[in-house]
C-alpha positions as CSV (number, residue, x, y, z in Angstrom):
1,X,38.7,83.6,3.5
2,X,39.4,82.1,-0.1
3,X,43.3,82.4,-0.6
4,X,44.2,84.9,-3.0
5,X,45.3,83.9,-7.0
6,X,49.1,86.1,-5.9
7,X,51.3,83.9,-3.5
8,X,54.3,85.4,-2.3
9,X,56.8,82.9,-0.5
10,X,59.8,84.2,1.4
11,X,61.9,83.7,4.3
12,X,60.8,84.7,7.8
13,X,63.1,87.8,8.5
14,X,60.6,89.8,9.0
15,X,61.4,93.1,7.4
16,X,65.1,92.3,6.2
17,X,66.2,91.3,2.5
18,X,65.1,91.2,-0.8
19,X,62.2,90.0,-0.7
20,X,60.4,92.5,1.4
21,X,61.1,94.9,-1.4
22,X,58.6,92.8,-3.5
23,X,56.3,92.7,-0.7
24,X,56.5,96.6,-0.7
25,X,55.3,97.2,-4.2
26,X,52.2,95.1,-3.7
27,X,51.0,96.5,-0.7
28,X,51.8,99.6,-2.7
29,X,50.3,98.6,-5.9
30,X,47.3,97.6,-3.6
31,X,47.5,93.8,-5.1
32,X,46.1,91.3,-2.4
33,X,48.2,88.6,-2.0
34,X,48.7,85.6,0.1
35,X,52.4,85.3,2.2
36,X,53.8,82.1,3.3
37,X,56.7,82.4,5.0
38,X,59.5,80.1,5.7
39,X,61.7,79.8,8.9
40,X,65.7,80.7,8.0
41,X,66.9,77.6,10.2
42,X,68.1,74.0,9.5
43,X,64.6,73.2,7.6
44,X,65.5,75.8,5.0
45,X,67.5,73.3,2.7
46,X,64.7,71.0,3.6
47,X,62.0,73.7,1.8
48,X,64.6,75.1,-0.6
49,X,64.5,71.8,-2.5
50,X,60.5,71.0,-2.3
51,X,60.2,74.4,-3.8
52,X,62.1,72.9,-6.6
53,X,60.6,70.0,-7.1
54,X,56.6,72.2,-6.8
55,X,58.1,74.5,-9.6
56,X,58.1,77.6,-7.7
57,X,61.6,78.1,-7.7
58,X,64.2,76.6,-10.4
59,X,66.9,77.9,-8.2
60,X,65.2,77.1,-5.2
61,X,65.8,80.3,-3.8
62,X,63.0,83.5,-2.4
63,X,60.9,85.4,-3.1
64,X,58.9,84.2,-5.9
65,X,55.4,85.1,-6.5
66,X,52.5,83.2,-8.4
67,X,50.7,85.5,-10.4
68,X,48.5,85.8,-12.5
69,X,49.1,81.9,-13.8
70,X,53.0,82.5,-13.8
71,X,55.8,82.5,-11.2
72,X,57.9,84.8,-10.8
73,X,61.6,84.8,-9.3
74,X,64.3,87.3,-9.0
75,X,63.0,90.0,-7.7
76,X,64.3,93.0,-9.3
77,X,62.8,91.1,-12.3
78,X,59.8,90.9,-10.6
79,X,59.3,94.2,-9.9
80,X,60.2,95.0,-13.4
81,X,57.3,92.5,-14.6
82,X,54.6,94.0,-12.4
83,X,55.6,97.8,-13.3
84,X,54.8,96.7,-17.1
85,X,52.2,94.8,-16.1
86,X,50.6,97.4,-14.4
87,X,51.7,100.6,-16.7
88,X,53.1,102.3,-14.0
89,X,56.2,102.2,-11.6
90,X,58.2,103.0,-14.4
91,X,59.7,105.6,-16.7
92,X,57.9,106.9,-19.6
93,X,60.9,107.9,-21.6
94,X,63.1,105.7,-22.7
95,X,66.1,108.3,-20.9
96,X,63.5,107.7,-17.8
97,X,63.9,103.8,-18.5
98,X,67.4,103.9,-18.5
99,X,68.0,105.9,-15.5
100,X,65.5,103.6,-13.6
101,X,67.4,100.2,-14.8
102,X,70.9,102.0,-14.3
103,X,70.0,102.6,-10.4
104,X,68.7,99.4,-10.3
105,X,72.1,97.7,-11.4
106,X,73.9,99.8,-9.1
107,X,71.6,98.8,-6.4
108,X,72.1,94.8,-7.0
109,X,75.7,95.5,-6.7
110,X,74.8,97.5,-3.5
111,X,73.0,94.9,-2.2
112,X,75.8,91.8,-3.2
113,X,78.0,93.6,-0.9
114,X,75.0,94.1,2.1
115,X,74.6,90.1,1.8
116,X,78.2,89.4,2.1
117,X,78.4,91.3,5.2
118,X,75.2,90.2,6.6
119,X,76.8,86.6,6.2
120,X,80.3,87.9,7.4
121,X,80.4,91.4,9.5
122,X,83.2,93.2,7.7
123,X,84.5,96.9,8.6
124,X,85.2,97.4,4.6
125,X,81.8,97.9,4.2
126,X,80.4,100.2,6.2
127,X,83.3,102.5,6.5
128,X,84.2,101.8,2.4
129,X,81.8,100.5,0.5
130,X,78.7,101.4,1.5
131,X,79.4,104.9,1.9
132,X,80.5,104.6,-2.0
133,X,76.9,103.3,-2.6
134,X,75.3,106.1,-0.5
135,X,76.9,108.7,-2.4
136,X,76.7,107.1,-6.3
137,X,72.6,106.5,-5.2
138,X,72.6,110.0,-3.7
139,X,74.3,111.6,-7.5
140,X,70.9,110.3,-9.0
141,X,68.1,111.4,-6.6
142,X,70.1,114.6,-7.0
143,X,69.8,115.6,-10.3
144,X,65.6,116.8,-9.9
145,X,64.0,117.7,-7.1
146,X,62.5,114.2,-5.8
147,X,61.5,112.9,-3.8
148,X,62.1,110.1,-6.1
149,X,64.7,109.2,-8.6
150,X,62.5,110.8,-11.4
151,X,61.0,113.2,-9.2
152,X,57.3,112.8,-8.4
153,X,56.9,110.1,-9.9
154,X,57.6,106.4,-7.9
155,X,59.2,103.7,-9.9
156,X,60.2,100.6,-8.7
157,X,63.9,101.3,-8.1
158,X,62.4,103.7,-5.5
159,X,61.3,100.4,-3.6
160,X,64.9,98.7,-3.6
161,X,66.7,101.8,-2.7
162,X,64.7,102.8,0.3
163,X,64.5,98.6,1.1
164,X,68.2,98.6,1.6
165,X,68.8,101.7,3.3
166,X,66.0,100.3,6.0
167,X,68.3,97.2,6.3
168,X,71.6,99.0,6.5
169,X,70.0,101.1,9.4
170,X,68.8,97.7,10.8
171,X,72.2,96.5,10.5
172,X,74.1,99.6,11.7
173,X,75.8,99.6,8.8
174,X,74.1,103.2,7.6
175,X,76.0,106.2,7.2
176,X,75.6,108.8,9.8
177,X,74.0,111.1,8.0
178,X,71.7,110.5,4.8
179,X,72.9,112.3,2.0
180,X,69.2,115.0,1.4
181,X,68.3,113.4,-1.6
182,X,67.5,110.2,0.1
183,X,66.7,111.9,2.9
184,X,63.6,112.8,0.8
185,X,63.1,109.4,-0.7
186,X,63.2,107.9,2.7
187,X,60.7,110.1,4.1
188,X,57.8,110.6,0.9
189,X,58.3,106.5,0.7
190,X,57.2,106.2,4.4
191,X,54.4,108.4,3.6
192,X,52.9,106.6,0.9
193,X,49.3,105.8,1.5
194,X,49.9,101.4,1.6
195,X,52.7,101.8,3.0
196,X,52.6,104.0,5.8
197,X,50.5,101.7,7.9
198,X,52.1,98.4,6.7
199,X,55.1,100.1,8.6
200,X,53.7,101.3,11.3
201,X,52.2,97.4,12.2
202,X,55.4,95.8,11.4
203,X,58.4,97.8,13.1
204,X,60.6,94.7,13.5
């Protein structure tokens, strides 16, 4: 099978991190794309740096994709880039804009804090700071009727939000309950056509 022009290079976490989130929105988006994955061990430095020195990564961190002749890192960035790209995932407005970029900040704070404690198990953050998160996210999903944060429609902060409640569950650093708003999210995302069976053949 000829290797498909979209490479998406991450770490081998299976569904954990940032990167799935960009893996999410292509099986979504129904973009074929090649994966090559790279063990989180001892070779990681090791890889880190030949991505450098290939040009995939100036930082030499994951994801990045290749697409389309460019590569892409970051991957709030990246989803950004393939929403425009595509002329969809996004708001139409430029109040739907805003609102879509405003969760997406709050969410890459969210996440800082998920990272730090995935690196160092802390108490603050799932009794403080990610219940904070929960209920700021929630505020937004609440103001229409959803499932997603502008209602019907998916966008691609729809992705990272449901991405890092998945991980806090994985974690156990969830709340107990889901606020209803993201309740909904969680379950319509699941749903979704692409991504239904993509979750159903990769539990772990």
């Amino acid at each position: 099978m000829a290797q498909s022009s979209t490479v998406y290079h991450y770490l081998d976490i299976g569904r954990l991190g940032r990167g799935e989130v960009v893996k999410l929105f292509l099986k979504d988006a129904g973009i074929e794309f090649t994966e090559i994955r790279y063990p989180f061990d001892d070779t990681w430095p090791q890889n880190s740096q030949k991505l450098q020195e290939q040009g995939i990564s100036r930082t030499g961190a994951v994801p990045a994709l290749e697409y389309q002749g460019h590569i892409l890192t970051q991957h709030i960035p990246i989803l950004r880039y393939l929403a425009r790209d595509l002329g969809r995932y996004d708001g139409e407005t430029n109040w739907e804009k805003y609102l879509v970029d405003a969760v997406a900040d709050i969410y890459i704070d969210w996440r800082a804090e998920w990272v730090c404690n995935l690196i160092k198990k802390s108490d603050k953050y799932k009794d403080e700071l990610a219940p904070k998160f929960y209920k700021l996210v929630a505020q937004y999903y609440s103001d229409t009727e959803g499932p997603y944060l502008l209602g019907d429609k998916v966008t691609y902060v729809d992705f990272a939000v449901y991405q890092i409640i998945d991980n806090d569950r994985r974690m156990g650093t969830a709340v107990e309950t889901l606020p209803v708003s993201l309740a909904r999210l969680q379950e319509a995302f699941e749903k979704r056509e692409n991504i239904a069976g993509y979750l159903a053949e990769n539990k772990s």
